[in-house]
C-alpha positions as CSV (number, residue, x, y, z in Angstrom):
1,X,-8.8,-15.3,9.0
2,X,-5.1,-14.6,10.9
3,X,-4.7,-13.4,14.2
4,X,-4.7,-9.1,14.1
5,X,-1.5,-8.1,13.8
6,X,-0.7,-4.7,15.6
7,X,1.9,-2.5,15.7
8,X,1.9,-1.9,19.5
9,X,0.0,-4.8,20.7
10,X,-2.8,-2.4,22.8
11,X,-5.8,-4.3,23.4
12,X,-7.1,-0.8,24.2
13,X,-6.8,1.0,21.4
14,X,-7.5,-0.7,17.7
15,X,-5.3,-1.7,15.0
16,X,-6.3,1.5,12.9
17,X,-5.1,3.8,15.4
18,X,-1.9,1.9,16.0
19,X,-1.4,2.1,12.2
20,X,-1.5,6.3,12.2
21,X,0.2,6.6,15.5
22,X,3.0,4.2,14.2
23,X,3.4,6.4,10.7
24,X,3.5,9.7,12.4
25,X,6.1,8.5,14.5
26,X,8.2,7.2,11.7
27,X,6.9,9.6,8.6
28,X,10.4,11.6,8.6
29,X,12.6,8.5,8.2
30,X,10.1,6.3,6.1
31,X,11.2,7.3,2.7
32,X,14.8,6.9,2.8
33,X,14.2,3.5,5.1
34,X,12.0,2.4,2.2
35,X,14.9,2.4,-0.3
36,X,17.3,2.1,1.7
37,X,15.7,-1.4,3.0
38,X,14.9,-2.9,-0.6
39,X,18.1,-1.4,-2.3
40,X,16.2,0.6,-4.0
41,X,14.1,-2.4,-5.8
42,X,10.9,-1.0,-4.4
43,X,10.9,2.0,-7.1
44,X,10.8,-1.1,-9.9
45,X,8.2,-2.8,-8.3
46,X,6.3,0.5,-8.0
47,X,7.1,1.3,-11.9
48,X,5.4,-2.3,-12.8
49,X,2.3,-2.0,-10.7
50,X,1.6,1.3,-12.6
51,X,2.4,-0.2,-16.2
52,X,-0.3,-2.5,-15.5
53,X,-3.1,0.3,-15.9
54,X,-0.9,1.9,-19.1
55,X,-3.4,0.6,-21.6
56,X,-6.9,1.5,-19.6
57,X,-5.7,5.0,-19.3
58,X,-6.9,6.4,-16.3
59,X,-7.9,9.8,-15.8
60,X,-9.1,10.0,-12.3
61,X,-7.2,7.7,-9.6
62,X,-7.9,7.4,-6.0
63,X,-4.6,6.1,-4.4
64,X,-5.5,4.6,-0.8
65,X,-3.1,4.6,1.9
66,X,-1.5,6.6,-0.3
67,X,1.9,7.7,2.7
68,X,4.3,9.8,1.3
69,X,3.2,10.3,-2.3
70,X,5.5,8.3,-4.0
71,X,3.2,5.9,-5.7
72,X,1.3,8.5,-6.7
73,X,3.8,10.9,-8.0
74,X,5.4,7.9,-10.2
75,X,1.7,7.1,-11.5
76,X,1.4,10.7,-12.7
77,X,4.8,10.1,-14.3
78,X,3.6,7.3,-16.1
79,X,0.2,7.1,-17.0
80,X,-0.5,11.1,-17.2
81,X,-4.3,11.1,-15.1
82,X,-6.0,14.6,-14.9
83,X,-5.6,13.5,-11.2
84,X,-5.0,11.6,-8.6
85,X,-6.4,11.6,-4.9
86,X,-4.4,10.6,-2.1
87,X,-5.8,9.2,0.9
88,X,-4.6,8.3,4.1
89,X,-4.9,7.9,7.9
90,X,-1.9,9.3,9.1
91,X,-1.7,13.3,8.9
92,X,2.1,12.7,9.5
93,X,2.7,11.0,6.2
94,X,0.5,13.3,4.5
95,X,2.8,16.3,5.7
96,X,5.2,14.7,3.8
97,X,3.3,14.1,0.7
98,X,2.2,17.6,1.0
99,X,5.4,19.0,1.1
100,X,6.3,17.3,-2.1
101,X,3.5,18.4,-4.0
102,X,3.9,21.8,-3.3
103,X,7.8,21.5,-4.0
104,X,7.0,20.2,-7.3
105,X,3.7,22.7,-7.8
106,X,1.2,20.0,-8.8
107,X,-1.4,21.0,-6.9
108,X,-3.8,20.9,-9.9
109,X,-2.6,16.9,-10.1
110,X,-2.4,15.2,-6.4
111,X,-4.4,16.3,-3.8
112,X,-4.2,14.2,-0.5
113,X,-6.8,14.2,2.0
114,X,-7.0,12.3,5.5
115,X,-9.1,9.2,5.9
116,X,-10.2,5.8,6.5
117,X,-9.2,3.7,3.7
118,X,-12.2,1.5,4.8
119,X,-14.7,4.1,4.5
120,X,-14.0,6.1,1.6
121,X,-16.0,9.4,1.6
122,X,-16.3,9.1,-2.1
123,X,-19.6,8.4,-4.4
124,X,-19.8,4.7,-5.8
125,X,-18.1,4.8,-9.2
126,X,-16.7,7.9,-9.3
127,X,-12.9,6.4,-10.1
128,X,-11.4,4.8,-13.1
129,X,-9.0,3.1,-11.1
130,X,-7.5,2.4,-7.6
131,X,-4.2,1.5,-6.3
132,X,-2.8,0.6,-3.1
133,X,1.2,-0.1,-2.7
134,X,1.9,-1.7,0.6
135,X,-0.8,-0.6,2.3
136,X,-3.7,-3.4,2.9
137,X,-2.2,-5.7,5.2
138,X,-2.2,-2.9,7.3
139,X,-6.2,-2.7,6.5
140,X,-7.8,-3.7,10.1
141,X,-10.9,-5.2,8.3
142,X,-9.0,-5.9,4.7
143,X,-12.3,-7.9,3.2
144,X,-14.8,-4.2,4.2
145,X,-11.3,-2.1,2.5
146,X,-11.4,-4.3,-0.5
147,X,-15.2,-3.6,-0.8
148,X,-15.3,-0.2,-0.4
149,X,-12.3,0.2,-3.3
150,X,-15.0,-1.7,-5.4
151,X,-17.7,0.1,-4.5
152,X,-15.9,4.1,-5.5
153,X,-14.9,2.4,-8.8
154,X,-16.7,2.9,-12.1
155,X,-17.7,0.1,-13.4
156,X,-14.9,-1.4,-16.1
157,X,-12.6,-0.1,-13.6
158,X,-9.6,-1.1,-12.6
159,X,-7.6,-1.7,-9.1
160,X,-4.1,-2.2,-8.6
161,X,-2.6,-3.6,-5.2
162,X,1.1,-4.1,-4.7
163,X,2.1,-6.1,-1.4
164,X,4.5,-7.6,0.2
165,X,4.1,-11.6,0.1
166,X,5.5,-14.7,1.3
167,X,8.3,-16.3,-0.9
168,X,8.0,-20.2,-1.0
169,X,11.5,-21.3,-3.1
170,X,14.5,-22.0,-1.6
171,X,17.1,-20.5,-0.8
172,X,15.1,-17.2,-1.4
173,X,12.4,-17.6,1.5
174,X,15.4,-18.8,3.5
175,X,17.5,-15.6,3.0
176,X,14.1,-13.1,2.7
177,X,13.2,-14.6,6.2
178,X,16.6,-13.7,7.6
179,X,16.5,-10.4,6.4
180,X,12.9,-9.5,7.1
181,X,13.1,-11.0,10.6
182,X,16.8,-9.8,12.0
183,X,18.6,-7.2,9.3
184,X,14.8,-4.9,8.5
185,X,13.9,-4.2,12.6
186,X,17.9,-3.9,13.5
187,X,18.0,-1.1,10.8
188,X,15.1,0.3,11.6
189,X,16.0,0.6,14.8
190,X,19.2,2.4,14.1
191,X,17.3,5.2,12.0
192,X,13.7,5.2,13.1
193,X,12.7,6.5,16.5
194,X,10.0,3.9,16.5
195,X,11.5,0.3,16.6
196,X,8.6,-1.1,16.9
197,X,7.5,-0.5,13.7
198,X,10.3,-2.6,12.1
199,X,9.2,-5.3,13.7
200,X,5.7,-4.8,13.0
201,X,6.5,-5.1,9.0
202,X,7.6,-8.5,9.1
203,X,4.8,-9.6,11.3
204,X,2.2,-7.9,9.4
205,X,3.7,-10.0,5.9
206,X,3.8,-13.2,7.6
207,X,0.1,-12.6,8.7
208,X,-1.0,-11.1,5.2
209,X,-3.5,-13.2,2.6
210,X,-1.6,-13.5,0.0
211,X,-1.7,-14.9,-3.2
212,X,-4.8,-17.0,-4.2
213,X,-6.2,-16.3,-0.8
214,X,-6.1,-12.3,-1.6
215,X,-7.3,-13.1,-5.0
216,X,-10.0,-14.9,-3.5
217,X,-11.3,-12.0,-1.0
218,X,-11.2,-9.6,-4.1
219,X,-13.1,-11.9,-6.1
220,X,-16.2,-12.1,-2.7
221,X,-16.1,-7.8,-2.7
222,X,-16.8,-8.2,-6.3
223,X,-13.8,-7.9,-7.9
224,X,-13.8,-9.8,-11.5
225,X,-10.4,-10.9,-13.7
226,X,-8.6,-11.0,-10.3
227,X,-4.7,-11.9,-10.9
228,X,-1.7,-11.8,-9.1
229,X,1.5,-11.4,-10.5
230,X,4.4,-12.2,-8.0
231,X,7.7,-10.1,-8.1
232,X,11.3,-11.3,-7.5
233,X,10.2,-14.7,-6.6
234,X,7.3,-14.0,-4.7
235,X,8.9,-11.1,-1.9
236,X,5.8,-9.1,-3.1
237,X,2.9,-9.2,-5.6
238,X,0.8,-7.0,-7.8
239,X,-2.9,-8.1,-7.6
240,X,-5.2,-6.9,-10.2
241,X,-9.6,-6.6,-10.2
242,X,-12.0,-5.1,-12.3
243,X,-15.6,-4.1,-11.2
């Protein structure tokens, strides 16, 4: 397994703390960072990691780490569930999600609650599916996160996991290394009150599983049919698994 990646680097205090201190500082910037960073791509990569539950037709969804909403808000769009639960460890993110829901009056639709995305106060197979979008490399036991996503899903179910990954052609790992490693923290530094964070991201990616190796740790939880489908040349994935 990689090193632990931290935001902070705090011996004292663990990874999953560093994780909701580091997205309540930056919860008020993230979303516009988010697009602003990928140019907006993200929202298409978000769009195709939904499409691939379209024809199993979800009706109840658990969507872990689930930040601001978004994912959530454009799986409703999409796939049309009776409803979708949000969870998350940072209340400052939440806040955010929150306010959206509320904006938008789908309350009935997406409820978020705070918690540990690696113990999931949920029955075993209660969900038809489960999604995560660029939330497990910041998982600080990611093989006991995957598990517990198996262990809330109904069986025939269904989870979805879009991540950032590691391109290997050239000149695209060349020019996504550049970016990720000089252009992401500079900018983040310039809009975010947390630099840190921006530095953290590509750190966290270059420590991250991916590919067969994630694959792999899905199929140990007990993940069958596991796939990954890489996106724009491998700068991030969408990994599939059925229980």
């Amino acid at each position: 397994m990689n090193k632990t990646i931290t935001p902070y680097q705090n011996e004292q205090v663990t990874k999953k703390e560093q994780v909701a201190d580091m997205f309540n500082n930056i919860s008020k910037t993230y979303d516009f960072l988010n697009h602003f960073l990928s140019v907006g791509i993200d929202i298409i990569w978000r769009k195709i990691a939904i499409n691939e539950l379209k024809k199993d037709k979800p009706q109840l969804i658990l969507d872990v780490a689930t930040g601001t909403g978004d994912f959530a808000f454009e799986a409703i769009k999409i796939l049309q569930p009776k409803k979708i639960i949000g969870v998350d460890i940072s209340q400052g993110m939440l806040n955010i999600a929150q306010k959206k829901i509320d904006k938008r009056s789908m309350g009935n639709r997406f409820e978020v609650r705070l918690g540990d995305s690696e113990k999931l106060l949920f029955d075993a197979n209660r969900f038809d599916a489960v999604t995560v979008a660029y939330g497990v490399r910041n998982f600080e036991n990611l093989e006991a996160g995957l598990a517990d996503m198996c262990r809330v899903l109904k069986p025939g179910g269904k989870a979805v996991i879009l991540e950032f990954s590691k391109p290997k052609v050239f000149p695209i790992k060349h020019l996504y290394n550049f970016y990720f490693n000089y252009i992401t923290p500079f900018i983040g530094k310039l809009f975010s009150k947390d630099a840190r964070a921006y530095s953290y991201l590509p750190e966290s990616v270059a420590a991250f599983p991916d590919g067969e190796r994630f694959t792999g740790l899905m199929a140990k939880v007990g993940f069958k049919n596991t796939k990954n489908r890489p996106l724009a040349f491998g700068i991030c994935s969408v990994y599939t698994g059925v229980k």
